[in-house]
N, C-alpha and C positions, 0 to 999 in steps of 0.2 A: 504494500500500500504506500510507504514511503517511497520506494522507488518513482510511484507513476506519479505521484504527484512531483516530487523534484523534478521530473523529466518534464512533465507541461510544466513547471516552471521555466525551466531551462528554454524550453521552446516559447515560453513567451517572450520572454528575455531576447533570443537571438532573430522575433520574427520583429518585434520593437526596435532592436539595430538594424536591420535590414532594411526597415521602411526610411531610418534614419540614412543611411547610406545611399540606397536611393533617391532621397531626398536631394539631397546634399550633390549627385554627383550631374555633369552634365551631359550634354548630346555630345558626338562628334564633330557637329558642325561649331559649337560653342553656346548653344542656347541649350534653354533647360529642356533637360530630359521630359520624356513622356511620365505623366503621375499614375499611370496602370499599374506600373511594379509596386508604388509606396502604399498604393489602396489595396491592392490585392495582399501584400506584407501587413496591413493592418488589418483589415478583415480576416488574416487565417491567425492573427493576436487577437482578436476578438472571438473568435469560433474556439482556439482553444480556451480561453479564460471559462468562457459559458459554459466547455462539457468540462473543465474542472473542477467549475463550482457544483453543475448538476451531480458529479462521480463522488464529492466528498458532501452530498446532501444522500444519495445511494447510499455511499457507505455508514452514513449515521446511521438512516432509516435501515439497512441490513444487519446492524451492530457492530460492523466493521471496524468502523470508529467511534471512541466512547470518549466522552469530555470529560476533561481535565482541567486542575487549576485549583483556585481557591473556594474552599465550602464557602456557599449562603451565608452563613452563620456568624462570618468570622470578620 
C-alpha cells in the first residue's frame, strides 16, 4: 500500500515538472512552443491525484488503511 501511493506521488511530482519544462521550453523557430504537451502533463497530474485520493478513500473503506494519530480525548 505504501509503495503505490509513493509511486502516484512520485508520478505526480514528475508529470508537474514536465508540464513545467514544457512550459518553459521553446519552438525551433524561436517562438513559444505549442501548450498541448503542458495541458496534456497537467491533466495526467490531475487524473492521477483523483485515482489516489479515490485508492486511499478504497482502502479506508476496505480496512486497508486505518487512522492514526492522536486520541479524541487528549
Amino acid at each position: 500500500m505504501k509503495i503505490v501511493i509513493a509511486l502516484a506521488l512520485v508520478l505526480i511530482l514528475l508529470a508537474l515538472a514536465a508540464a513545467g519544462l514544457f512550459m518553459l521550453r521553446r519552438g525551433p523557430d524561436g517562438a513559444a512552443a505549442p501548450k498541448g504537451r503542458m495541458a496534456r502533463a497537467l491533466a495526467i497530474r490531475v487524473g492521477v491525484s483523483v485515482a489516489l485520493f479515490l485508492f486511499v478513500l478504497l482502502g479506508y473503506l476496505m480496512g486497508w488503511i486505518e487512522p492514526t494519530g492522536i486520541p479524541a480525548g487528549r
